[in-house]
N, C-alpha and C positions, 0 to 999 in steps of 0.2 A: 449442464456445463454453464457456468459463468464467466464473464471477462472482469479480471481483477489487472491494477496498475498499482504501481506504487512510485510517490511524487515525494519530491522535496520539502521541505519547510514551508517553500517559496511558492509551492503551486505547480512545478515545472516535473511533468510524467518523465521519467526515467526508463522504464520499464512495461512491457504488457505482457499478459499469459492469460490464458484459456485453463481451465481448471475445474476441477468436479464439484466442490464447495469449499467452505472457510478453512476446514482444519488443514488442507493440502495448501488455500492460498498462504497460510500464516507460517506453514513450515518453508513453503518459496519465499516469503519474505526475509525467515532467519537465516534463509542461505546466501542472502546479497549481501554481502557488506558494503557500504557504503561510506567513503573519503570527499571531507568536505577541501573546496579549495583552499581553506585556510582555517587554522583552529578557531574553533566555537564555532563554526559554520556550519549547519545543515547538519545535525547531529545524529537522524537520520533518518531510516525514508516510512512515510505512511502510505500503509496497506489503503485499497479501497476496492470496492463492487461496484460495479455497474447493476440499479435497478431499473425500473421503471419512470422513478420519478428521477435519477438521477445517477449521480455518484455519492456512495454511503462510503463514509472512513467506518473500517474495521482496527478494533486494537487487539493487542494478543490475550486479553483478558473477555476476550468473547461478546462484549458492547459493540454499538453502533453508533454514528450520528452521522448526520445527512451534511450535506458538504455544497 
């Protein structure tokens, strides 16, 4: 199990879940919808994992980068 969050534009965690790996965190991600407080704002939210060295952003195309 991993602990995945998913954060605004801006840096700011919104959300956390506990989770078996990426393919479940990325389908809990497409099930948030996300409204920014004003158009063009925060357009929407990035996945990420919890590793070792850190927090790694996940995209829905299966890449990583360290955060």
């Amino acid at each position: 199990m991993a602990e995945y969050r998913l954060t605004t534009e801006d840096g700011d965690v919104v959300a956390e879940e506990t989770l078996e790996h990426d393919q479940a965190a990325v389908a809990w991600r497409s099930s948030r919808p996300f409204e920014a407080p004003t158009p063009g704002e925060g357009r929407g939210l990035r996945l990420e994992r919890h590793t070792d060295r850190g927090w790694v952003r996940l995209d829905p195309l299966g890449t990583a980068e360290t955060t």
